[in-house]
C-alpha positions, 0 to 999 in steps of 0.5 A: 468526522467524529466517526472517522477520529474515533476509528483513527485513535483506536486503531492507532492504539492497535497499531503504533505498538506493534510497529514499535514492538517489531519482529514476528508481531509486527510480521504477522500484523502485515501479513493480516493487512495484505491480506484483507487488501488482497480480499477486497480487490477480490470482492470488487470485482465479484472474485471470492477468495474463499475459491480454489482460486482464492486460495492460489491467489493467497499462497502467492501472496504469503510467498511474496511477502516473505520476509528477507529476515527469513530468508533461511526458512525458505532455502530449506525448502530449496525453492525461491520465492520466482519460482513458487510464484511461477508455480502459483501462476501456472496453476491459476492458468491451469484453472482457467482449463478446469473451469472451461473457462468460466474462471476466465485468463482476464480472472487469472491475470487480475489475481495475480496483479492483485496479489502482486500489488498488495504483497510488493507494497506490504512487503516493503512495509516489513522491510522499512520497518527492519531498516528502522522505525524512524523511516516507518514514521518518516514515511508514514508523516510524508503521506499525511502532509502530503493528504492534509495539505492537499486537502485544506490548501486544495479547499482554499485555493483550488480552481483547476481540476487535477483529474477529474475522470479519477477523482473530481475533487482532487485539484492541481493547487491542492497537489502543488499544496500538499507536496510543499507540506511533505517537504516541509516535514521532510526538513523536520526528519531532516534536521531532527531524524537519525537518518542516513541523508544530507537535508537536500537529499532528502528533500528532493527525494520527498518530492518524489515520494509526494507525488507518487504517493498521490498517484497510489491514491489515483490508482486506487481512485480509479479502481474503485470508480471502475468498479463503481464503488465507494470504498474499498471495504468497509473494516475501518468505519468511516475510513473505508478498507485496508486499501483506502488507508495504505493506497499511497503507502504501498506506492511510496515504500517500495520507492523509499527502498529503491532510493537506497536511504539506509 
């Protein structure tokens, strides 16, 4: 615990600056992070990313996190980022051919779902932070209710298992617990935050953020235990890797966008 505390203030200390500084810092500090996330989907399941393949998979990557604030760089170049992806993926079947095989079609289809996972969640993490820095903590305080009521109500009260073949202490009681918590600091943003919704709105869209960011934690809970593994890395002591900490944040930005709130 003392571990995982100290690792929490110091990269919050890292990390808070730069959200609240924004621009090309905080667009270069996403970019490091999808791409740490985008190596240890790789590395877990016996991919490199320092391959040919590896290489491809990142440049598809780079590409799906352009910024739209930067949008005009990419015209001149008079390429849309569908087309440089299809290019990307082309090329990876087209090393699937090379290596007769021994870079498999399965291969190519889990890097591109790999770099397409990472890149649309972090992508939107630029694009919220841009909208506002109210929605970035918005979302951020959402997951952390939602992770620390499941945790303690789940520990006092929890009986039934939620799913158990994924994650055996997740309990249905701790889930229940855990979206009442982010629903009680929605009404905080609600009442406090400069946000562009009625308290209801916001509410009943928090719900729907709780649960499906307890879903991300369930992907990345049954990725890791397919692949038997306990973390995803090990760059966060205490805390595991990049995916451990953004598992429910790259499912609950790209909805937060969806829902249009801004």
């Amino acid at each position: 615990m003392k571990q995982r505390i100290i690792t929490g203030v110091v990269a919050a200390a890292l990390f808070l600056p730069i959200v609240f500084y924004g621009g090309l810092p905080f667009v270069l500090l996403t970019y490091l992070l999808a791409t740490i996330g985008l190596y240890e989907l790789l590395r877990m399941k016996g991919l490199s990313i320092f391959s040919p393949y590896g290489f491809l998979s990142l440049l598809f990557l780079w590409v799906i996190l352009f910024p739209a604030q930067y949008n005009e760089i990419m015209a001149d170049f008079y390429y849309s980022k569908t087309e440089l992806g299809i290019a990307f993926i082309l090329l990876l079947l087209t090393y699937t051919v090379i290596t007769k095989n021994r870079f498999t079609f399965e291969d190519a289809a889990f890097t591109v779902l790999s770099a397409i996972y990472t890149g649309i969640g972090f992508y939107f993490l630029m694009e919220t932070r841009e909208a506002g820095l109210v929605y970035v903590f918005y979302s951020l305080f959402i997951i952390w209710a939602t992770d620390s009521g499941a945790y303690f109500i789940g520990k006092a009260m929890g009986k039934k298992k939620l799913w158990p073949e994924i994650s055996p202490n997740k309990t249905v009681e701790g889930s229940i617990g855990g979206i009442v918590c982010a629903a009680v600091v929605a009404i905080m943003f609600a009442v406090f935050g400069d946000m562009n919704a009625g308290i209801v709105t916001i509410v009943g869209m928090t719900i729907v953020l709780s649960v499906f960011g307890q879903i991300g934690d369930l992907v990345q809970s049954a990725y890791k235990r397919h692949f038997n593994v306990k973390d995803s890395g090990t760059i966060l002591p205490g805390h595991g890797g990049i995916l451990d900490r953004f598992d429910s944040l790259l499912f609950v930005l790209p909805l937060l966008h969806f829902f249009h709130l801004w």
